[in-house]
N, C-alpha and C positions, 0 to 999 in steps of 0.2 A: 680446196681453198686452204692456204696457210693460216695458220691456229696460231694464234698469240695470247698468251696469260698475262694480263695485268695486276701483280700485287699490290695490292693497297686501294682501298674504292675513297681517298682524299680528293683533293682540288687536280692534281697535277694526273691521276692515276687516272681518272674518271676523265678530265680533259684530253689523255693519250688517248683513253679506248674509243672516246667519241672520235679523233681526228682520223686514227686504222681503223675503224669501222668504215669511215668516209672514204676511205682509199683501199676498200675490199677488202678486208682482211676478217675471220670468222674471230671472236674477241671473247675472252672470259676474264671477268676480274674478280678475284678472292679478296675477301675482308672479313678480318673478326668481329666486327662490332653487325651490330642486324639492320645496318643501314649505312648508305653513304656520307661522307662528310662528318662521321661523329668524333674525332681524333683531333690532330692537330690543323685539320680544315675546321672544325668545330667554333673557335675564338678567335679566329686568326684575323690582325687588323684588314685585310683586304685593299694594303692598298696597292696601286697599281703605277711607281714610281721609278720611271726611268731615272727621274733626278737624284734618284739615294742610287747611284751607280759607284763612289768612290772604295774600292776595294778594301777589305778590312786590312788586307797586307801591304802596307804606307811606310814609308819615312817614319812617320810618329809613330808608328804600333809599337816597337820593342820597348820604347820610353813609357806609355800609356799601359803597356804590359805588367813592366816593373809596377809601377802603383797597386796594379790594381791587385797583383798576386796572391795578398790576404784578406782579399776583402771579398764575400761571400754574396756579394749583390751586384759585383763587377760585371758590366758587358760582355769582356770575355775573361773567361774562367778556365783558368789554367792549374790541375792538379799534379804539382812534380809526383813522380814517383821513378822507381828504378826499372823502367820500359824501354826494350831497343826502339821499340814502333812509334811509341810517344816522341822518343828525341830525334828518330830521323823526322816525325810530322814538323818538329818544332826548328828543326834547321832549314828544313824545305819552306816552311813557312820565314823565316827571316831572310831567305834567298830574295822570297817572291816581295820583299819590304823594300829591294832594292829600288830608289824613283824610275829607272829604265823599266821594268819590270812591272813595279804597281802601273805606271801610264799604260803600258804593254795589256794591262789585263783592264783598265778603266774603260779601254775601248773596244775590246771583246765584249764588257758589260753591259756597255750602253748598245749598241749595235743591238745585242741580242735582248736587252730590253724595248730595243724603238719596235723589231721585227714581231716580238712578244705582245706588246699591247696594243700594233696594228693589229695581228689575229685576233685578239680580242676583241677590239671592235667589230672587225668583219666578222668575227662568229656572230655576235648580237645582232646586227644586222641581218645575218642570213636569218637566223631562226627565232630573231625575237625573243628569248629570254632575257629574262627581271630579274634583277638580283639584289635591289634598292641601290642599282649603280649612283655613284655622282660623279660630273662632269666637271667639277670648279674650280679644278687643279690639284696642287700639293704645294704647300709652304712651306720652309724650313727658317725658323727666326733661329738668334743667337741670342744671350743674355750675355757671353762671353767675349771678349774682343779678340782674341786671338785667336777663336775657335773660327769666329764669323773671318779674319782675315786667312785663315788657313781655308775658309772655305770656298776662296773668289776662285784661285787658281784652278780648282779643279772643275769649276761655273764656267769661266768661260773655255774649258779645254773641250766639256760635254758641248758647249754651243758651237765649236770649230765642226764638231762630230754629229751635229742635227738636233740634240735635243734642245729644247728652246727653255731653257733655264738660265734665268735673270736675277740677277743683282737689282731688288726695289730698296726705299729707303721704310723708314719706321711709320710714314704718316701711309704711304701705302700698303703697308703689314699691317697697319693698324683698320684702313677701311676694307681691306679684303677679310680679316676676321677679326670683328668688334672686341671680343672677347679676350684680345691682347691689351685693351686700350687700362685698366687697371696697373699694366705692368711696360706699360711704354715706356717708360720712366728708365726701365732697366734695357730695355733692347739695345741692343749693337749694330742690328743690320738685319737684313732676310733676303731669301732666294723664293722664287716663283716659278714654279713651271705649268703655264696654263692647260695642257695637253695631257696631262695627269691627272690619274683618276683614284675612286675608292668605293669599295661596295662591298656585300654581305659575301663573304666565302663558305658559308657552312649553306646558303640557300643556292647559290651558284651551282656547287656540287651539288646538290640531291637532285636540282631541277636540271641539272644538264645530263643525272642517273638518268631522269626518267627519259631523258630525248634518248640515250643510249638504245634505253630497253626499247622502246618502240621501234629504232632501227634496227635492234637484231643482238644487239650484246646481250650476253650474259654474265648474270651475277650470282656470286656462290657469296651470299652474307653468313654471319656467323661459322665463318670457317678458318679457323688457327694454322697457319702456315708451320710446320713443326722443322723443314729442311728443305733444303739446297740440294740434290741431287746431283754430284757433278762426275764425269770422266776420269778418272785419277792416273789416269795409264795416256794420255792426250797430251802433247806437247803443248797447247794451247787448250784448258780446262772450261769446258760449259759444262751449262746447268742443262741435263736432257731431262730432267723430271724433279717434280718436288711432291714431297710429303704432308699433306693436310687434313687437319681433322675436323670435321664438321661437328656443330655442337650435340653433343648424347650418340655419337656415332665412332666408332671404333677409327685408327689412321688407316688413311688410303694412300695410294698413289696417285699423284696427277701428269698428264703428259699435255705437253705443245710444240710448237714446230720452235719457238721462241718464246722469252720470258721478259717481262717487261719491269724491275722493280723498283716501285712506285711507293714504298712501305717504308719509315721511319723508325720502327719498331717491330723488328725480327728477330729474334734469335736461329739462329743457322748451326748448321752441324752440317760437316764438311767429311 
């Protein structure tokens, strides 16, 4: 049976080994911490939004860029420095700002988000786990009028493309959730996407750990990934092994047929 190492035991690492476990495959997943979900699945909003599909690489990004470059609580946080890597990321990324280009990726997004949170429902389904999902959609209100009119075009582009994301007015922003009605005063407008969801992600991951384990995964917790093993002499470089050390345990080697990396925070040596 073909061996797949999953690094990282978060939302997406623990989601992978569950779905190769379902599809045959003999599964291990490494994580430092001594349980799954405690990282960046840990606090994570959980929501489950085809309707935030509009690409951070826009029209407006290089402008919204500029602003934001000294300001340290900026959405995106951009640090110049003298980096060939950094300034090809940073042309490559104003390529993709091109409108041909952002439309180009808005509908890779959303496609792969409709396809994303059908699996997700059908997981729930098949096996029943709780996660304190909610069903009552996703709203995106404006206080801003140009934000909110920047925001039609790409509304009704997702709804050409199947998500069902709507243009409502202020009194029905306001009875979908009360708790705007203070500041109706200031609203611009709002989006609605009934079919969107939101739920706990640090319990999702532990409880879809344990369905793992009962099917047959295994989990190496408290084990520090130290490297990337890869071919250096191969026209085309894999990872054939990686280096891990288990907590109070000297480094080892690990092997697999394949390597799945699923880990936000790794440091590698090549």
């Amino acid at each position: 049976m073909t061996h797949i190492a999953v690094l990282g035991a978060g939302v997406v690492g623990v989601t992978t080994a569950w779905y190769l476990r379902q599809a045959g495959y003999d599964v291990t997943v490494i994580e430092r911490e001594p349980a799954a979900g405690m990282q960046t699945s840990f606090a994570n909003g959980g929501q489950i939004s085809v309707s935030h599909a509009t690409p951070w690489a826009n029209p407006a990004a290089p402008m919204k860029a500029l602003k934001w470059l000294f300001r340290e609580d900026a959405p995106l946080l951009y640090r110049l420095r003298a980096d060939k890597a950094q300034l090809k990321w940073a042309m490559q990324f104003l390529q993709e700002c091109r409108a041909d280009r952002a439309d180009a990726n808005l509908v890779q997004m959303v496609r792969l988000g409709l396809y994303s949170r059908d699996a997700l429902q059908q997981l729930r389904a098949d096996i029943g786990i709780d996660y304190e999902q909610q069903t009552r959609g996703i709203m995106h209100f404006y206080t801003n009028q140009a934000e909110f009119d920047a925001a039609i075009a790409p509304t009704e582009r997702m709804q050409a493309l199947g998500c069902e994301r709507h243009i409502i007015d202020i009194n029905n922003a306001v009875n979908l959730e009360p708790a705007l009605y203070p500041i109706a005063h200031k609203l611009k407008g709002a989006t609605y996407t009934s079919r969107d969801e939101s739920g706990n992600a640090h319990l999702f991951t532990q409880r879809l750990a344990e369905r793992c384990i009962k099917s047959g995964v295994k989990f190496l917790y408290d084990t520090e990934i130290l490297a990337l093993n890869t071919d250096a002499h191969s026209a085309r470089p894999h990872v054939h092994s990686i280096t891990i050390q288990p907590k109070g345990e000297n480094a080892q080697t690990f092997s697999a047929d394949s390597h799945v990396l699923a880990s936000v925070a790794i440091v590698c040596h090549y």
